[in-house]
LUMMIVO-765018 format. One record per residue (C-alpha): x, y, z. Coordinates in pm, 1 decimal. Layout:
REM LUMMIVO-765018
         X         Y         Z
         X         Y         Z
...
REM end
This chain:
REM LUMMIVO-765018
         X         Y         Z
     836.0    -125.3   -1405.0
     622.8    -168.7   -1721.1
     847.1     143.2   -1879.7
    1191.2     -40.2   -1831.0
    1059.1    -323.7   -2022.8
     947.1    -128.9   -2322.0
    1310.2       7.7   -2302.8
    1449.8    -235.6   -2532.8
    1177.8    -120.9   -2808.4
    1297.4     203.7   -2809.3
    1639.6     106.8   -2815.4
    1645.9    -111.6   -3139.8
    1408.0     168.0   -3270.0
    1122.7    -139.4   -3352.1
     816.0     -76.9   -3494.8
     609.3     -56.6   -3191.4
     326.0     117.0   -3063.6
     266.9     129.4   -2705.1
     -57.8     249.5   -2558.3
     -67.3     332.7   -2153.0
    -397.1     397.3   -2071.7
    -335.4     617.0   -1769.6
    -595.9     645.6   -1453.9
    -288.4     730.1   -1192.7
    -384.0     474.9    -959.6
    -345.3     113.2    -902.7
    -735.7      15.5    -970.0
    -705.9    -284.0    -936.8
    -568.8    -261.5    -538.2
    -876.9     -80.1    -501.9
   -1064.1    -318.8    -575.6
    -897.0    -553.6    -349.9
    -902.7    -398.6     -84.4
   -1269.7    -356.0    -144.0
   -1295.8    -703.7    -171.9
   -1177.0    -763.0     139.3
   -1407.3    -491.1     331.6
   -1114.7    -188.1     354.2
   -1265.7      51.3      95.0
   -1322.0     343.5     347.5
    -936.7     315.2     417.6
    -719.0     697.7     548.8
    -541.2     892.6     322.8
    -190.2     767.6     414.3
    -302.6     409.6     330.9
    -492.5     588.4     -31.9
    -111.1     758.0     -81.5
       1.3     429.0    -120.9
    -212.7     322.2    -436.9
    -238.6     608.2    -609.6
      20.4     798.8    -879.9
     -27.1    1146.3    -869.0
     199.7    1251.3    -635.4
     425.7    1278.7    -869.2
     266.0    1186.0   -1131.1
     401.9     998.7   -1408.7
     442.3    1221.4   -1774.4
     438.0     917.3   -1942.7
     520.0    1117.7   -2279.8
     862.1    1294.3   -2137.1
     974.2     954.0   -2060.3
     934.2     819.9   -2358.1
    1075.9    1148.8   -2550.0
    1384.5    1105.7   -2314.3
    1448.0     801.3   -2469.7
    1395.7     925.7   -2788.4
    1029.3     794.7   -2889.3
     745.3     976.3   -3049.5
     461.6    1052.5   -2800.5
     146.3    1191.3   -2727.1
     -90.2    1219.7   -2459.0
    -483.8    1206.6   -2566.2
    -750.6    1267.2   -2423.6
   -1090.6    1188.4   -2690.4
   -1156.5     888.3   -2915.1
   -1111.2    1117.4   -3219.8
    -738.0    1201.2   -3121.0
    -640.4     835.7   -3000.0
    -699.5     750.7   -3389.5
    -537.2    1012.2   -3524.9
    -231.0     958.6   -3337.8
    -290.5     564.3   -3352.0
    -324.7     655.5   -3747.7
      19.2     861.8   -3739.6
     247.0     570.4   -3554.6
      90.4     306.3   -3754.9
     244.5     500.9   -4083.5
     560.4     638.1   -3927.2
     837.5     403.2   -3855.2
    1018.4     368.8   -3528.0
     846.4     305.4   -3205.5
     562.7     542.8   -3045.7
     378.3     593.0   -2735.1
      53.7     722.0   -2718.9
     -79.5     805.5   -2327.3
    -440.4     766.8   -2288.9
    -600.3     992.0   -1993.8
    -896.5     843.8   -1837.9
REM end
């Protein structure tokens, strides 16, 4: 999982920033399966690619492991938070919704 592998960042405390832009699916399965003529598929098969059920709080897992985060949701406060971790030391995640 992309998270675990960040863990070590947050562990030595680097100077990091991580952005997650976060659509709670797995687009790019859509696609395939598109690709391949399934795109009207059932909703146990669409269970299977998506992440909302639970879905993922990106920002209390990285807070858990002791990281500065925020979720954003406009342009304007992506580069204000980008703007704060870029002058803060320590690492920092910054969850994009689309």
């Amino acid at each position: 999982m992309l998270f675990w592998n960040l863990r070590p960042h947050f562990h030595e405390k680097l100077d990091v920033i991580t952005v997650i832009f976060a659509n709670h699916a797995y687009k790019i399965l859509e696609g395939e399966l598109e690709r391949v003529g399934l795109a009207g598929i059932g909703p146990k098969a669409r269970d299977l690619i998506d992440l909302v059920r639970p879905e993922l709080d990106w920002v209390r897992l990285a807070n858990g492991m002791g990281v500065n985060a925020a979720k954003v949701d406009t342009a304007e406060k992506f580069n204000r938070q980008l703007e704060a971790a870029i002058y803060t030391p320590g690492p920092h995640l910054i969850e994009v919704t689309l």
